[in-house]
Backbone atoms as SQL, in Angstrom:
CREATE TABLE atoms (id INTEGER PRIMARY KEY, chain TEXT, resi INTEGER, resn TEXT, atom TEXT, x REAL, y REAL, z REAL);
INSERT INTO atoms VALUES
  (1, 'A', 1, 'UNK', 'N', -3.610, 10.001, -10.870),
  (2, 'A', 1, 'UNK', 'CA', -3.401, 9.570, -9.494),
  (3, 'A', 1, 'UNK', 'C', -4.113, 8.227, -9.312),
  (4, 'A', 2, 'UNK', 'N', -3.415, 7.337, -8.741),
  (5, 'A', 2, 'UNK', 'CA', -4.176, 6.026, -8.783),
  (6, 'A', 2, 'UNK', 'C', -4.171, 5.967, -7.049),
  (7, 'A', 3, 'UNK', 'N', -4.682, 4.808, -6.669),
  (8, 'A', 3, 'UNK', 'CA', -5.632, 4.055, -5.386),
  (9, 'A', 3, 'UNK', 'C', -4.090, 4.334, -4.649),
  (10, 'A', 4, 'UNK', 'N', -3.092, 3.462, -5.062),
  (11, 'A', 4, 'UNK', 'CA', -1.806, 3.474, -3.685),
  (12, 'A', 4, 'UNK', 'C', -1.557, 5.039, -3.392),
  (13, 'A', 5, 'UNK', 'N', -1.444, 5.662, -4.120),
  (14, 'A', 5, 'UNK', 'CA', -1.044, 7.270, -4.204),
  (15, 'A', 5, 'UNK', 'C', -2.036, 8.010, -3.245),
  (16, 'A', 6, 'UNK', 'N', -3.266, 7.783, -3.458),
  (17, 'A', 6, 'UNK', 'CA', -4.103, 8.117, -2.736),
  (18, 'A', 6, 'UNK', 'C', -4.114, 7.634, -1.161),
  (19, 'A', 7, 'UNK', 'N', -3.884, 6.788, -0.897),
  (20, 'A', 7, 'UNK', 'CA', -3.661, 5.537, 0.058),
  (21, 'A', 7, 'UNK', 'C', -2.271, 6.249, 1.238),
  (22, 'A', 8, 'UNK', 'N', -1.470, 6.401, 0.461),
  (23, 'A', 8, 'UNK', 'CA', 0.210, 7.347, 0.721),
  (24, 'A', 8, 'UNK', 'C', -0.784, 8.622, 1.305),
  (25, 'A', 9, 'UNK', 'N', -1.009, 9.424, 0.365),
  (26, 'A', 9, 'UNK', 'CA', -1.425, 10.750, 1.110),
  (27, 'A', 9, 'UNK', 'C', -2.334, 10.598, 2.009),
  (28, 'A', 10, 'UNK', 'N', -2.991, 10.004, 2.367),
  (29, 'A', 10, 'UNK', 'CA', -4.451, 9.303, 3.537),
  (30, 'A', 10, 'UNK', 'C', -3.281, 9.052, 4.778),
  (31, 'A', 11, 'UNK', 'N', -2.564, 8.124, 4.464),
  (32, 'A', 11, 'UNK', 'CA', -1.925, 7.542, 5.926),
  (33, 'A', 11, 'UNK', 'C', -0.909, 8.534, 6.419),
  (34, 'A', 12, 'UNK', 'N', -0.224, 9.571, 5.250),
  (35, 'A', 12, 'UNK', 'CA', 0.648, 10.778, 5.696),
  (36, 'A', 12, 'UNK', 'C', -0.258, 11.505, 6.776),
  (37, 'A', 13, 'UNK', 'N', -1.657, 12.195, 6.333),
  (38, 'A', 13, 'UNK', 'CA', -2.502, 12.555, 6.993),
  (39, 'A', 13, 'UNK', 'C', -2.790, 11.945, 8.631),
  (40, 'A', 14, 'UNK', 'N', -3.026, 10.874, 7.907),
  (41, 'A', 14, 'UNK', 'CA', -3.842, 9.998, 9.197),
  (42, 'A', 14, 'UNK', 'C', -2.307, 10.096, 10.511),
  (43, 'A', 15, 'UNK', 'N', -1.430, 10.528, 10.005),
  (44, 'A', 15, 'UNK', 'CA', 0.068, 10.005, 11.017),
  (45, 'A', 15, 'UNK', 'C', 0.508, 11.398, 11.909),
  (46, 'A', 16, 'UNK', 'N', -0.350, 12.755, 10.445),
  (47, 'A', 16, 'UNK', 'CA', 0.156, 14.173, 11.328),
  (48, 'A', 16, 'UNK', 'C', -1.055, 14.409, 12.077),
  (49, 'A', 17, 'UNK', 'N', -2.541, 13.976, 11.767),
  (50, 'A', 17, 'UNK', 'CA', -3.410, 14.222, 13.298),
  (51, 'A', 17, 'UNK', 'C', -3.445, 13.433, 13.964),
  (52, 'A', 18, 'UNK', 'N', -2.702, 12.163, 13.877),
  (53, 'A', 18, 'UNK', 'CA', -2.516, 11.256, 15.276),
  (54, 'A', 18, 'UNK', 'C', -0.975, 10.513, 15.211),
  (55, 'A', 19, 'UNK', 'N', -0.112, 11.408, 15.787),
  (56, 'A', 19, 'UNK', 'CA', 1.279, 10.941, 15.651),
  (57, 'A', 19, 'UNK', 'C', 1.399, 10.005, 16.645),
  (58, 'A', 20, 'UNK', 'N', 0.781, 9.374, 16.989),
  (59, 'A', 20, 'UNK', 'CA', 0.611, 8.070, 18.253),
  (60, 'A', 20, 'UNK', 'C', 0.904, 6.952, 16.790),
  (61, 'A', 21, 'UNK', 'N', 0.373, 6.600, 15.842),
  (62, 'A', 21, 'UNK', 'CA', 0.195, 5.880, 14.974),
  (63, 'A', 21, 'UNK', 'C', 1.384, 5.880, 14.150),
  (64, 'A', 22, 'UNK', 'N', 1.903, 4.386, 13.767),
  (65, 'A', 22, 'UNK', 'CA', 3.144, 3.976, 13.114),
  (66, 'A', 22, 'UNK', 'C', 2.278, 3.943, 11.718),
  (67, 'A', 23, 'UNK', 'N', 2.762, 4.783, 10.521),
  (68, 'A', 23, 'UNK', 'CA', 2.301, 4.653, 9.075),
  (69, 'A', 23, 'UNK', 'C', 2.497, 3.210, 8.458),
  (70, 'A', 24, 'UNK', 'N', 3.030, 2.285, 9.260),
  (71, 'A', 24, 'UNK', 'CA', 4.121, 1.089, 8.512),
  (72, 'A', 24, 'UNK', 'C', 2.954, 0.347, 9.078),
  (73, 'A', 25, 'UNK', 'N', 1.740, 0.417, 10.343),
  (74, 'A', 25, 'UNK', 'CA', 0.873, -0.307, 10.318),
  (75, 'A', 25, 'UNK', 'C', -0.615, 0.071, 10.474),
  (76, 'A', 26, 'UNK', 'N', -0.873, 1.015, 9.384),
  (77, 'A', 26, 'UNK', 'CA', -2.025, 1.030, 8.422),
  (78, 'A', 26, 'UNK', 'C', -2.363, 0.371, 7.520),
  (79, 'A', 27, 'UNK', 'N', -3.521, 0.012, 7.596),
  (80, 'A', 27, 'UNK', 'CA', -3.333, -0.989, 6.193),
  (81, 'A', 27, 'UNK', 'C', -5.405, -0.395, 5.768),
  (82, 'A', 28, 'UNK', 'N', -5.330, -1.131, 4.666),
  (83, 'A', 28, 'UNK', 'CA', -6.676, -0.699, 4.204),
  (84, 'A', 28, 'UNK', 'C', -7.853, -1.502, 4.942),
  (85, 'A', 29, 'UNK', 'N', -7.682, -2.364, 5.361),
  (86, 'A', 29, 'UNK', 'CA', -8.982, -2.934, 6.250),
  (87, 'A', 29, 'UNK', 'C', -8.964, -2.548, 7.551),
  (88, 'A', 30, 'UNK', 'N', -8.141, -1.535, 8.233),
  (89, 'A', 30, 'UNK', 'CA', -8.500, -0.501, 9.515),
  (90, 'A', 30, 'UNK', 'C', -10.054, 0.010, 8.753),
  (91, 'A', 31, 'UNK', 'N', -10.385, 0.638, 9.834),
  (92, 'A', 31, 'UNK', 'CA', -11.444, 1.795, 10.032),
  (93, 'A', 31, 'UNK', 'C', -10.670, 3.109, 10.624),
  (94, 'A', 32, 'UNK', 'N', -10.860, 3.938, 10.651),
  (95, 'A', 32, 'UNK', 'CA', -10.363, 5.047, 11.396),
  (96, 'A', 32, 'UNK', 'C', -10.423, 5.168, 12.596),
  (97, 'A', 33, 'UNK', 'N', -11.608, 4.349, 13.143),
  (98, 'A', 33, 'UNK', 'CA', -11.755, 4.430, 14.577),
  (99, 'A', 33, 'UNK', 'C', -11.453, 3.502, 15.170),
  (100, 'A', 34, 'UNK', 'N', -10.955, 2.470, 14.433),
  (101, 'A', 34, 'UNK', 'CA', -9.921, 1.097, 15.047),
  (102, 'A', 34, 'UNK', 'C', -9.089, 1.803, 15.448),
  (103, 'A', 35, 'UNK', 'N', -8.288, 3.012, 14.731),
  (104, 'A', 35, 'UNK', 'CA', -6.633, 3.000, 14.689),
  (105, 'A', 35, 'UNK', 'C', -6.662, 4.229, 15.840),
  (106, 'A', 36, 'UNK', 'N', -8.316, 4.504, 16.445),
  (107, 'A', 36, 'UNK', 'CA', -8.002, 5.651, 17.265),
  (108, 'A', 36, 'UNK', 'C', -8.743, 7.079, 17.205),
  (109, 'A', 37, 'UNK', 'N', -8.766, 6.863, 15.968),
  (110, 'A', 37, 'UNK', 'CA', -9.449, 8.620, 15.458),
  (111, 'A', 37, 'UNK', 'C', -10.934, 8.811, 15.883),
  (112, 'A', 38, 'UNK', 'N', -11.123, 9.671, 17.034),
  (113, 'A', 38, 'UNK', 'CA', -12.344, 9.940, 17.329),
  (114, 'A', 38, 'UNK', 'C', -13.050, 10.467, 16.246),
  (115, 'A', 39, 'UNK', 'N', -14.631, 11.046, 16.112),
  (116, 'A', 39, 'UNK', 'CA', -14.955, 11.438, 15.293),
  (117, 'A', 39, 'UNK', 'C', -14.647, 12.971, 14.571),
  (118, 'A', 40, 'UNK', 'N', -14.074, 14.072, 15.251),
  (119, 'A', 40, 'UNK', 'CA', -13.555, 15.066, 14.915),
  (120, 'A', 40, 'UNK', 'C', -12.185, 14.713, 14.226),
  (121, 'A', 41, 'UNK', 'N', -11.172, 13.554, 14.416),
  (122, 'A', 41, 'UNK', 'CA', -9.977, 13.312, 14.199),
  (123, 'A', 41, 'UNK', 'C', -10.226, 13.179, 12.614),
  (124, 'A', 42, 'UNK', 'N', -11.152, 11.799, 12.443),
  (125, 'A', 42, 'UNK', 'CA', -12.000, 11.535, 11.036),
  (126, 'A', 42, 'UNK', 'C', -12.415, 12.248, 10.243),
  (127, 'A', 43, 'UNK', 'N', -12.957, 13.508, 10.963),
  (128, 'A', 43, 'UNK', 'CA', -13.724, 14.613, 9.829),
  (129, 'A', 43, 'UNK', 'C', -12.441, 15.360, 9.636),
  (130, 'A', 44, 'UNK', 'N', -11.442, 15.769, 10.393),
  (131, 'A', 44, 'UNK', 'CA', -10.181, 16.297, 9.798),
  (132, 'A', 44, 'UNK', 'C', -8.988, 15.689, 8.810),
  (133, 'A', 45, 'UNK', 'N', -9.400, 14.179, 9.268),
  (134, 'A', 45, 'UNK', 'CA', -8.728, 13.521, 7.860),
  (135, 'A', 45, 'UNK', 'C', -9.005, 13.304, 7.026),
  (136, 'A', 46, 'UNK', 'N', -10.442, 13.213, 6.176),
  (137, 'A', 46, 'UNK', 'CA', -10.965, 13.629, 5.032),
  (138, 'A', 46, 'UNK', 'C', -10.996, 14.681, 4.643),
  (139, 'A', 47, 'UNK', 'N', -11.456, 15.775, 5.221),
  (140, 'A', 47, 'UNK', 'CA', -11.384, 16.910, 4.642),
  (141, 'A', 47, 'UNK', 'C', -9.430, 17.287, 4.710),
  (142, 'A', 48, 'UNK', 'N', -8.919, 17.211, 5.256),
  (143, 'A', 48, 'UNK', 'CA', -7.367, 17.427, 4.543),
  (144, 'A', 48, 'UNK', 'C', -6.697, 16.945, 3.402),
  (145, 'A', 49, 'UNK', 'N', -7.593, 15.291, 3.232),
  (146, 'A', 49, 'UNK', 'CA', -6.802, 14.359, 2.358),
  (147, 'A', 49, 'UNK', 'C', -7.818, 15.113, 0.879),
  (148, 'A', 50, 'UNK', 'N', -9.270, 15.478, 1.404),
  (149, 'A', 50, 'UNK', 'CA', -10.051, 15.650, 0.067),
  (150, 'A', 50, 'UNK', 'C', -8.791, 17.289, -0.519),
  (151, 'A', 51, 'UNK', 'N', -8.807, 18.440, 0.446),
  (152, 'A', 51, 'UNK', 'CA', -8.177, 19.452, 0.134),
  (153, 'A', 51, 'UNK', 'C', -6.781, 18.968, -0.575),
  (154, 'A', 52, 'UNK', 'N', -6.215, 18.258, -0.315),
  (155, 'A', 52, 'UNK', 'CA', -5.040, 18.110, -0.713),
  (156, 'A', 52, 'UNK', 'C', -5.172, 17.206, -2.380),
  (157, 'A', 53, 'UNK', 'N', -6.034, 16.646, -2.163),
  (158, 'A', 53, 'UNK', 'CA', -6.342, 15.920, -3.500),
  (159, 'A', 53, 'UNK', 'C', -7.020, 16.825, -5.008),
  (160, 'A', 54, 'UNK', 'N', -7.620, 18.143, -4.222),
  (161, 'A', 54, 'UNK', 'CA', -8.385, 18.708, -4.867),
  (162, 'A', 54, 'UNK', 'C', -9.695, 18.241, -5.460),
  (163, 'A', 55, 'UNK', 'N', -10.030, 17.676, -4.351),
  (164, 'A', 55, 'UNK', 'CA', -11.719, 16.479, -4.507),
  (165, 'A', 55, 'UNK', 'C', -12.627, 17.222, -3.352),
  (166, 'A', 56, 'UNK', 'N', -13.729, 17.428, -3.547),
  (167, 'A', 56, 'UNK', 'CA', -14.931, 17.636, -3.033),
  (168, 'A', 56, 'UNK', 'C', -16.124, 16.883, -3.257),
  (169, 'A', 57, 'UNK', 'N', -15.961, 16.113, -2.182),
  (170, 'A', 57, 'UNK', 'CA', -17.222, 14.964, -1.828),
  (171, 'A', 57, 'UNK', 'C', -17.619, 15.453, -0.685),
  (172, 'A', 58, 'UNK', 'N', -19.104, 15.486, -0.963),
  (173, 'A', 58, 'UNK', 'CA', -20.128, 15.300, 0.936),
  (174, 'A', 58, 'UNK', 'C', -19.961, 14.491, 1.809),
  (175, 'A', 59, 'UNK', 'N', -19.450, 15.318, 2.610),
  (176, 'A', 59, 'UNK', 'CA', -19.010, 14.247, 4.061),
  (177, 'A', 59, 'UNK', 'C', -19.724, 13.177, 4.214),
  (178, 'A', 60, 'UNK', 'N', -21.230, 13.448, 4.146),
  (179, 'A', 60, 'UNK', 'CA', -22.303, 12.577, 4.351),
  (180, 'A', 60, 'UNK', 'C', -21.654, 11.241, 3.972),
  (181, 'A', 61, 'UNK', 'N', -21.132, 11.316, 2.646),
  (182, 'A', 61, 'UNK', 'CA', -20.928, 10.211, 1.828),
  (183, 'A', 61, 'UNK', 'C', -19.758, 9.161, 2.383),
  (184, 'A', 62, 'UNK', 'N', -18.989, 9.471, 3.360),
  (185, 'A', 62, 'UNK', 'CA', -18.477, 8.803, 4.235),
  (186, 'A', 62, 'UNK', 'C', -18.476, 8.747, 5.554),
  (187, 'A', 63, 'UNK', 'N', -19.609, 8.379, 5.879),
  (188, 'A', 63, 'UNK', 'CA', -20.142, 8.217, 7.098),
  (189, 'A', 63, 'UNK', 'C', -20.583, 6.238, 6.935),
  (190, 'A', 64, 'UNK', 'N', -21.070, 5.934, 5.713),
  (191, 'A', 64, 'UNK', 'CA', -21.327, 4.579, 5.861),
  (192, 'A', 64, 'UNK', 'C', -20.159, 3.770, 5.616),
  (193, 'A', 65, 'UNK', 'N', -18.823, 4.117, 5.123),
  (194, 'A', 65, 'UNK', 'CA', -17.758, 3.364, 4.894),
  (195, 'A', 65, 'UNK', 'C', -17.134, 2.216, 6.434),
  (196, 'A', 66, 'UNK', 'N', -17.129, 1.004, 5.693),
  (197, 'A', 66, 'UNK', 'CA', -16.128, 0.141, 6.726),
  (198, 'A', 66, 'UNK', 'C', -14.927, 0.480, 7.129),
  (199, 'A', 67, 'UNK', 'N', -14.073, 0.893, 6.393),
  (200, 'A', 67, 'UNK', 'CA', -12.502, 1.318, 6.302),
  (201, 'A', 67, 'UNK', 'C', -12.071, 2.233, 5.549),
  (202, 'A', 68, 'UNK', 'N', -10.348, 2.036, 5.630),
  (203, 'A', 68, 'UNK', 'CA', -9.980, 2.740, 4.607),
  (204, 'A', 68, 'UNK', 'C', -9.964, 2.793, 3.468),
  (205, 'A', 69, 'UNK', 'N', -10.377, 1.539, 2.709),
  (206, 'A', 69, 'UNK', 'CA', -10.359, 0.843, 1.691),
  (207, 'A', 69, 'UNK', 'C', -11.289, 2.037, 1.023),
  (208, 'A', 70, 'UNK', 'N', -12.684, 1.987, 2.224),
  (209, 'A', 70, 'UNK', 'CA', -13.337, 2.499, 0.965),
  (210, 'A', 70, 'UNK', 'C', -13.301, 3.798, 1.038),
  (211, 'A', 71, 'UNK', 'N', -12.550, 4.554, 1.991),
  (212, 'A', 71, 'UNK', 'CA', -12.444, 5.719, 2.007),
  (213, 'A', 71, 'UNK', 'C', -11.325, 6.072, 0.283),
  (214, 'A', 72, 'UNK', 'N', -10.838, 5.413, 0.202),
  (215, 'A', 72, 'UNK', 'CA', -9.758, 5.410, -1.130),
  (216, 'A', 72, 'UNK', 'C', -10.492, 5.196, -1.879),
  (217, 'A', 73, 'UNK', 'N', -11.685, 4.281, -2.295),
  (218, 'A', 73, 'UNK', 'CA', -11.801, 3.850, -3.268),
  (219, 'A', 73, 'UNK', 'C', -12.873, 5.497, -3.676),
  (220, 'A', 74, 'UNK', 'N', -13.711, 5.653, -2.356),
  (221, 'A', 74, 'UNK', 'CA', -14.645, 6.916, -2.689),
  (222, 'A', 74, 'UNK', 'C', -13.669, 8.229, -3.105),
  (223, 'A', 75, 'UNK', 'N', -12.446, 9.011, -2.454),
  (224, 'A', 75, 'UNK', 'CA', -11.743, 9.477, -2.975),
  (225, 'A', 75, 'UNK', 'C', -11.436, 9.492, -4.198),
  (226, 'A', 76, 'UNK', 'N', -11.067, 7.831, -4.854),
  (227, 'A', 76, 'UNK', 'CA', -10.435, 8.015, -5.839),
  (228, 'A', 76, 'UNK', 'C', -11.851, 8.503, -7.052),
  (229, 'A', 77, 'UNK', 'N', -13.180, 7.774, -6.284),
  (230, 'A', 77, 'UNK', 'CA', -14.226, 8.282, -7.753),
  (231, 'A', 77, 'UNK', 'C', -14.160, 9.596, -7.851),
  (232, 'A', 78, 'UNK', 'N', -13.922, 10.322, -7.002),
  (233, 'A', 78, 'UNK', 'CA', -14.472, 11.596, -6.935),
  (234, 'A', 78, 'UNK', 'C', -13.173, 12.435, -7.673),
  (235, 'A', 79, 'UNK', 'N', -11.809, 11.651, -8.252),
  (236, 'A', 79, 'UNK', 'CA', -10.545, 12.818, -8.799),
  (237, 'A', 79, 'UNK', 'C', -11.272, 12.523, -9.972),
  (238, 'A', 80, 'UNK', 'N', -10.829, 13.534, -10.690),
  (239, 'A', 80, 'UNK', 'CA', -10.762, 14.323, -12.463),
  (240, 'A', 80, 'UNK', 'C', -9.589, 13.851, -12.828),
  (241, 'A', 81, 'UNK', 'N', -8.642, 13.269, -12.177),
  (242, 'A', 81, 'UNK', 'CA', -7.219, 13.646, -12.937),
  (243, 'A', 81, 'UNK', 'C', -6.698, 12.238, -12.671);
């Protein structure tokens, strides 16, 4: 699984807990809370995108991220596959 793939399943996510949001304008230098997502919205889109990825990272560990960028990039350290 590489970074865009990861990126695809993040913004699928990010579009079914906030269907207010067009997927066609996400991009990786949003934040989550640019595009809207309060902080419960955020903790449900990591933990769906981690479940779905089959990745388990400490939330903690994205709490200091700028964007999405690095929400992907931390995702992607954390796959086996």
């Amino acid at each position: 699984m590489d970074k865009n793939n990861i990126f695809s399943i993040l913004k699928s996510i990010i579009v079914q807990i906030l269907p207010e949001i067009d997927i066609e304008q996400i991009t990786l230098e949003d934040s989550l809370k640019e595009i809207g997502a309060n902080s419960i919205d955020r903790m449900d889109i990591i933990i769906e995108t981690m479940e779905q990825l089959g990745v388990k990272i400490p939330l903690v560990e994205f709490g200091q991220l700028k964007n999405i960028e690095g929400i992907v990039d931390l995702l992607y350290s954390g796959k086996v596959s």
